[in-house]
GUFI-660145 format. One line per field, with one value per residue (C-alpha): x, y, z; residue in one letter. Coordinates in nm, 2 decimals. Example, Ala and Ser with C-alpha at 12.3 -4.5 7.8 and 13.67 -1.06 7.14 Angstrom:
// GUFI-660145
px: (1.23|1.37) $
py: (-0.45|-0.11) $
pz: (0.78|0.71) $
res: (a|s) $
END
This chain:
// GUFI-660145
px: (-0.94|-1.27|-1.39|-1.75|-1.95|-2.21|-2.51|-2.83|-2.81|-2.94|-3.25|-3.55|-3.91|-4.03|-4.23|-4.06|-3.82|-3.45|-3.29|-2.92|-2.72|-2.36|-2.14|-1.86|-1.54|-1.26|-1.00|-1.20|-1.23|-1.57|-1.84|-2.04|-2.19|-2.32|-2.51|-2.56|-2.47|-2.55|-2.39|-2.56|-2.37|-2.24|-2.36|-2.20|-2.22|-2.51|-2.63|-2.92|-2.98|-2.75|-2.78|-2.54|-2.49|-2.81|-3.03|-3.07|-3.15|-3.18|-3.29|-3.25|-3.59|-3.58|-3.63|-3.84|-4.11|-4.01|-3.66|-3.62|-3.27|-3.20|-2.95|-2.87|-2.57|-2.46|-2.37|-2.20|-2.49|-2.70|-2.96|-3.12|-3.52|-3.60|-3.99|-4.14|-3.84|-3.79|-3.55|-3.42|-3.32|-3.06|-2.73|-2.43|-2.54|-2.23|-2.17|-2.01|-1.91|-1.75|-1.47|-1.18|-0.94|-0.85|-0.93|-0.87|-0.74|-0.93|-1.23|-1.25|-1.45|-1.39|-1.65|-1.79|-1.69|-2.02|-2.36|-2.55|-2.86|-3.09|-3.43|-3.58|-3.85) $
py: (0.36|0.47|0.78|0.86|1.18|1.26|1.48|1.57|1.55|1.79|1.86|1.74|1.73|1.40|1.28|1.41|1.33|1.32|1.23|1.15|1.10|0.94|0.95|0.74|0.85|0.74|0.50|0.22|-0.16|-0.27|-0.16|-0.49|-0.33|0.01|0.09|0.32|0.25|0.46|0.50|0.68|0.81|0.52|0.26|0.04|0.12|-0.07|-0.13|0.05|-0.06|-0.21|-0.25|-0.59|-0.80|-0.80|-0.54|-0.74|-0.49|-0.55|-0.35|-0.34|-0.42|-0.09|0.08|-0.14|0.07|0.41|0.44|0.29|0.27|0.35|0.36|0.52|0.29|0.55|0.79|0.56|0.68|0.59|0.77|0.68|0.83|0.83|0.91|0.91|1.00|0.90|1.00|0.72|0.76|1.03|0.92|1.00|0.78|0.65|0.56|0.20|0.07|-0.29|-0.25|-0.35|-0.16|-0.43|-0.77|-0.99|-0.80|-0.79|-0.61|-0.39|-0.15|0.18|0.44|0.81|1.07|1.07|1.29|1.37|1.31|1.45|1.42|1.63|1.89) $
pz: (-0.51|-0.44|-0.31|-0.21|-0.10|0.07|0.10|0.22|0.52|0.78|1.09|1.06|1.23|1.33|1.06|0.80|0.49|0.42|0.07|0.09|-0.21|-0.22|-0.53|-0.64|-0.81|-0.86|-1.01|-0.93|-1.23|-1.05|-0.77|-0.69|-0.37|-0.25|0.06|0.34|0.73|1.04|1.36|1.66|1.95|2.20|1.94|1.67|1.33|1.18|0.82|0.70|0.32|0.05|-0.30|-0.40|-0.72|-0.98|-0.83|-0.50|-0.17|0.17|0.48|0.82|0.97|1.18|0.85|0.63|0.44|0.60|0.37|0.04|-0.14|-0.51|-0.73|-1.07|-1.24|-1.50|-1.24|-0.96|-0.73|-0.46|-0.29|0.04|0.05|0.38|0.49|0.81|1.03|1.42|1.63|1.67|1.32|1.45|1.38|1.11|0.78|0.63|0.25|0.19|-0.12|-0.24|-0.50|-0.66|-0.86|-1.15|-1.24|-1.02|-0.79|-0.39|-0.27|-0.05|0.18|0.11|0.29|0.28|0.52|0.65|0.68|0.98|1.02|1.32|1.39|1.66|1.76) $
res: (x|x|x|x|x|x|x|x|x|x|x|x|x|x|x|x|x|x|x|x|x|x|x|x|x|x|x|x|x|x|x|x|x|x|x|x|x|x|x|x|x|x|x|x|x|x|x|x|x|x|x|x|x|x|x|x|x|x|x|x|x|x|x|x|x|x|x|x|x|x|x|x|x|x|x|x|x|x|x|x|x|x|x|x|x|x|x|x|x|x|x|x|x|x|x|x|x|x|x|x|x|x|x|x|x|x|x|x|x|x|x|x|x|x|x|x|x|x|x|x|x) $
END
């Protein structure tokens, strides 16, 4: 199994900058997916970037060139940069990853405990 931690989280300005970082651990054959979801109060838990197979990322339009998503492979890490922060940013940012335990065996979800993430004046 998988287990993932957070950080970095915290209060922020509007306008400014958040890093969060999320490491894997674990007993874990094979991570093919990482990523990072949020979910604000009242609302459904929505994806905010992903990293999948080969490098490939993807982005919720919301944050396109405000957060940008990176990943260091040696470490089972990946980081979330975000930059010019809204409030509507504000919501607990969640750690995903895709894995599987042994060949051939199935995929699954397996997810962080979560951060939170507030931006206010």
């Amino acid at each position: 199994q998988v287990q993932l931690v957070e950080s970095g989280g915290g209060l922020v300005q509007p306008g400014g900058s958040l890093r969060l970082s999320c490491a894997a651990s674990g007993s874990f054959f094979s991570i093919n997916a990482m990523g990072w979801y949020r979910q604000a109060p009242g609302k459904e838990r929505e994806l905010v970037a992903k990293f999948i197979t080969r490098g490939t990322t993807t982005y919720a339009d919301s944050v396109k060139g405000r957060f940008t998503i990176a990943r260091d492979i040696a470490k089972n890490t990946v980081y979330l940069q975000m930059n010019s922060l809204k409030p509507e940013d504000t919501a607990v940012y969640y750690c995903n990853a895709v894995a599987n335990m042994a060949p051939y065996r199935p995929m699954n979800n397996y997810w962080g405990q979560g951060t939170q993430v507030t931006v206010s004046s």
